[in-house]
N, C-alpha and C positions, 0 to 999 in steps of 0.2 A: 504494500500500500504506500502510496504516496501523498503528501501533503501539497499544495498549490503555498507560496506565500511572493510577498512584494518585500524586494530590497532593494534601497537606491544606494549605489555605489558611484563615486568620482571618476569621471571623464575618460580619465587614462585607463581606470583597468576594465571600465567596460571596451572600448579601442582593442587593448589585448587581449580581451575574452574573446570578440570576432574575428580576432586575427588568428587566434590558436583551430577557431569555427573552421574559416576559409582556409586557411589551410590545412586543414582533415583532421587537424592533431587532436579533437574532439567533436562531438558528435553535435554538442549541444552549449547553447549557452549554462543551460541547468547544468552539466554533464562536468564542466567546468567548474561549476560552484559546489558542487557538489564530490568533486574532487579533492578539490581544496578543505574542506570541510574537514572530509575524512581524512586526510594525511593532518590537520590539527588537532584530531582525535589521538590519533597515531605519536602525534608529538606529545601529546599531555599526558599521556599515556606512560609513553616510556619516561618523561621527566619524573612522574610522580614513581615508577620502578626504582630509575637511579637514586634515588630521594632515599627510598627506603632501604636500597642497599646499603646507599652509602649510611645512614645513619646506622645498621645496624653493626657496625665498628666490626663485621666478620671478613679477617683478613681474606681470606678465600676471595670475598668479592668485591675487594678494595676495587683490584684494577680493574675492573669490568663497572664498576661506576661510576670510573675516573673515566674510561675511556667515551662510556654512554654519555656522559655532560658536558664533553667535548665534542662531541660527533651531530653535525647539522645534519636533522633529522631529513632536511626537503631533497640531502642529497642519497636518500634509502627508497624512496619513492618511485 
């Protein structure tokens, strides 16, 4: 199921939403938004992970969320 809603977004990234359209690299202007959505979910996600690794002071998972808090999520997508 899906939801219908109204968002107004600035000039430029609606421009780049039809530009990524026309150029095939999405299907849809929603398709788009809804991309981006999900890979924010994706990011908060793994923040609140590292978060809890890192706080649980278990050397085992030190590095792995050192490396998670460093690692730019938009580049996993």
């Amino acid at each position: 199921m899906s939801t219908q809603i109204a968002v107004r977004l600035p000039d430029d990234l609606v421009r780049f939403i039809d530009q990524l359209v026309s150029e095939g690299k999405a299907a849809s202007r929603a398709a788009v938004v809804g991309l981006a959505l999900e890979r924010e979910r994706r990011r908060q996600v793994a923040a609140r992970d590292a978060a809890i690794l890192a706080a649980a002071g278990d050397d085992e998972f030190d590095d792995l969320a050192e490396l998670a808090a460093r690692t730019p999520l938009d580049d996993l997508a």
